[in-house]
C-alpha positions, 0 to 999 in steps of 0.5 A: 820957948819951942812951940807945940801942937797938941793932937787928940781927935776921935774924928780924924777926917783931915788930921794928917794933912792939917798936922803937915801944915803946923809941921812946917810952920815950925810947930812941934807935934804931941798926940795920942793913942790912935791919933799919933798912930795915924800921923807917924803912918803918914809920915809926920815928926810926933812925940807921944803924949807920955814922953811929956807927961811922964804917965805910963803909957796908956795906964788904967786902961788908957784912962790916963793918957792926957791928964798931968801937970805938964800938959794942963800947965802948957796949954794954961800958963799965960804967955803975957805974964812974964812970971807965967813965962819963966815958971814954965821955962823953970818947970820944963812945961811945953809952950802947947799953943794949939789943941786939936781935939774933938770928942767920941760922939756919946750918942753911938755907944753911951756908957760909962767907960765911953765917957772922955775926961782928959780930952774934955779938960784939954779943950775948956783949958784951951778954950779958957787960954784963948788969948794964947792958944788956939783950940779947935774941935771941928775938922771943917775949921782945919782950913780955915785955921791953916790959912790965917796960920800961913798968912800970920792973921790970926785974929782975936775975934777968930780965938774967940769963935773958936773958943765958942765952939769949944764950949758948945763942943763940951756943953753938947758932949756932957748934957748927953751924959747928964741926961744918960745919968739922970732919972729925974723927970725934970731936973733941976739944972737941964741942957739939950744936946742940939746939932744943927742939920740944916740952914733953912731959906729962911725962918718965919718970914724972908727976912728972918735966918733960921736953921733947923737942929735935932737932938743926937740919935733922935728917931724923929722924922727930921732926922730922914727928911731928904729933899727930892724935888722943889723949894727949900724948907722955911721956918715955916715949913718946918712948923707945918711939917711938924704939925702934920706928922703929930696929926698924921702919926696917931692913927694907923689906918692910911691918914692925910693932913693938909695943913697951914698956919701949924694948924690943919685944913683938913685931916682925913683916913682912909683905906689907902693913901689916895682916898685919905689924901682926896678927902683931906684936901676936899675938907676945905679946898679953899684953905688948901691953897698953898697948903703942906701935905703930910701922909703917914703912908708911902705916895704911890702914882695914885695918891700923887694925882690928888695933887694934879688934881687939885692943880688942875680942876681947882686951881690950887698950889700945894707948897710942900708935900712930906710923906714916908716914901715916894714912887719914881712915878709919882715923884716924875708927876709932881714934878710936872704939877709944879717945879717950886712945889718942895717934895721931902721924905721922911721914912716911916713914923716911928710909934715909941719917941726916943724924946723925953720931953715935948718942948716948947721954947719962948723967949728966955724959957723953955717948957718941958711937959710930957707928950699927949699921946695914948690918947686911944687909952682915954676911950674907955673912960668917955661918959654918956651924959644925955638922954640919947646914946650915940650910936657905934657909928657915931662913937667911932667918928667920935674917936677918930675926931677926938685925935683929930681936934688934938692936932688943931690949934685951940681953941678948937672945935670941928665938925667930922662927916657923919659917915666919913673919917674927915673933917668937915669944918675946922674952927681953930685959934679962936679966944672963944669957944662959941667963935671956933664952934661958929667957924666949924659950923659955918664951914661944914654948912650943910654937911654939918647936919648929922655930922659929929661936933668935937671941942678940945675943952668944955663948952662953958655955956649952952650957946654952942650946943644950941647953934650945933643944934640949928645946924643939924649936929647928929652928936656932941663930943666934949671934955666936960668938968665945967662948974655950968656942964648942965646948961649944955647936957639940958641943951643937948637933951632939949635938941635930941643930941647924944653928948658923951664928956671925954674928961680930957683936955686936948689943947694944942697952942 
């Protein structure tokens, strides 16, 4: 039987030249609409696809071009059945022994009239007959597939990697139309579409691979992140990267995280970049050795000398620096402080998220929840449950550490400046609740006295309370709702401290 190569593709990068290579190696040419119209152009033998299918050519709209009898029996039939064999010869149906196929990106205009269904079938009958034929759907495979053609060394472990991505290709294309249909808010039966962007150095540890994948038309910052200057991204880089836009991205004032471990060292605003950048840095210098800085404002010279700075006078590493955007100058300068020092933009932080579901993958499952955003919608129902009121001051560093504390990993508790929008002390990943608030405490040290105690939960007990109170806490912000809520607001009132109840949880793991 003559040998066939079937051509429909949407990205026709390569297409000619890999069609010239099956031409000469005796392989006769079907393909389609624009396909076809690109390779008669550059001088190629192809048959239209309705000479074999008998369709009329592009019939309802082109909605049936692919689809027939002919086409879907010449990729199916087993080759190694000799029945298979002499039906198809009976038949008329072409031995189709390779499909080159890849899909519209749904992504760039969804809708229903976008949807492919022939090409969709050609690949997972090709994909399903691989034994027999070869489906490729990637143009960066073309040359790799030319050449174990030519060379006669096509593999049964190639037609299985090819048949993978085949799958994979129709898995990405059809979760994206599921979730374009959907209104579920967590359907039963749920793919997520994921295209990766980059091979990392490396993920958790060195000896670890990983690569990083996004979601199609995601407005996420990982979708801009461009490389300036320095190392490549880990693992967990990319965790702290994370961990610091989900800090940085809730406030819009200028605000700076430094942050280690996907919990942050230092969280601070300010009136521009540079006073919110020194103060994070300042909130705990020690552990912002080897830190990432993430800002939600461009870096400007200004805001870049806090890194020189934080080099020189301190002796400190910064890993990796992740802002917006980045003057030339500032850019020139922390190429100066440290050349391993990655340097990454991301643009700006877009405030509506184009995810449905904020993601949490453990081994074999994955949790879909909502995001906890709107957090500043939370305020109006804070509750004053102690003698003493806070004062306005002291109610506006309190929001501004409540979205603080949600960044940190729980259990957590911190301690902000009493004058200043920045943490003090960061108690964060403890079992206990009295082990974070003690962490917080002692690390504020002095500075804890007047300053305001945030805890992402309740204080279960009134050992808390009372250690705030040695310490000189000015003001109490805490969820409330636990069955012992008296022992901590009597605690309070005994030391003279205003406590307001958010009512809300704000955990983070």
């Amino acid at each position: 039987m003559e040998k066939y190569a079937l051509l429909s593709v949407y990205n026709k990068e390569g297409i000619s030249d890999f069609a010239k290579v099956l031409e000469k190696l005796g392989y006769k040419i079907i393909s389609t609409g624009g396909t076809y119209e690109q390779l008669k152009k550059n001088g190629i033998d192809v048959t239209p696809i309705d000479e074999i299918t008998g369709n009329p050519r592009d019939s309802f709209d082109g909605r049936m071009k692919t689809i027939s009898f002919q086409i879907e029996s010449g990729i199916l039939f087993d080759r190694r059945n000799p029945k298979h064999v002499e039906e198809a010869q009976k038949l008329g149906v072409p031995q189709i022994n390779i499909v080159i196929c890849n899909l519209y990106p749904f992504e760039e205009k969804p809708g229903i009239e976008t949807i492919d269904v022939g090409g969709p079938t050609m690949i997972r009958a090709a994909a399903k007959n691989h034994v027999n034929v070869l489906v490729v759907v990637s143009p960066a495979d073309y040359g790799m597939v030319a050449d174990a053609l030519e060379k006669g060394k096509v593999t049964e472990k190639l037609r299985k990697e090819l048949a993978a991505k085949a799958f994979y290709h129709l898995s990405f294309y059809d979760s994206q139309i599921g979730n374009f249909f959907s209104s579920e808010r967590f359907p039963k039966e749920l793919t997520i579409p994921l295209r990766k962007t980059n091979v990392l150095r490396y993920g958790e540890n060195p000896h670890q691979e990983g690569a990083l994948y996004l979601m199609p038309k995601t407005n996420s910052p990982f979708a801009k992140l461009k490389h300036l200057w320095g190392r490549e991204l880990s693992g967990t880089n990319i965790g702290d990267i994370q961990a610091g836009l989900e800090t940085v991205r809730q406030f819009k004032e200028p605000a700076a995280a430094v942050i280690k471990h996907l919990s942050p060292c230092g969280i601070a605003t300010g009136k521009d970049a540079f006073e919110a950048l020194y103060r994070a840095t300042e909130a705990d210098p020690v552990s912002a050795f080897g830190g990432v800085v993430v800002l939600n404002k461009p870096m400007d010279l200004e805001a870049a000398k806090n890194i020189a700075t934080f080099k020189n006078e301190r002796e400190g590493n910064t890993d990796i620096v992740a802002v917006p955007s980045i003057s030339p100058d500032a850019l020139e300068l922390l190429k100066k402080v440290r050349k391993s020092m990655g340097v990454y933009t991301f643009g700006e932080i877009p405030r509506e998220r184009t995810e449905r579901w904020d993601l949490k993958y453990f081994a074999g499952a994955v949790l879909l929840q909502d995001f906890d955003d709107d957090v500043d919608k939370s305020f109006k129902a804070w509750k004053v449950v102690t003698r003493n009121k806070p004062t306005e001051k002291q109610l506006e560093q309190m929001k501004f550490g409540f979205k603080a504390v949600k960044a940190v990993r729980s259990n957590a508790v911190i301690v902000i400046d009493k004058d200043i929008p920045m943490t003090r002390g960061i108690g964060s990943g403890q079992t206990s609740r009295v082990g974070a608030t003690k962490i917080a405490l002692e690390q504020a040290g002095k500075l804890a006295k007047g300053g305001i105690l945030i805890s992402d939960s309740f204080f279960p007990f009134e050992d808390s309370v009372e250690m705030a109170a040695k310490y000189g806490i000015g003001a109490i912000l805490e969820q409330g709702g636990s069955v012992n809520d008296q022992a901590s607001v009597t605690a309070a009132d005994k030391a003279g401290i205003p406590m307001v109840f958010t009512g809300r949880r704000a955990f983070r793991h």
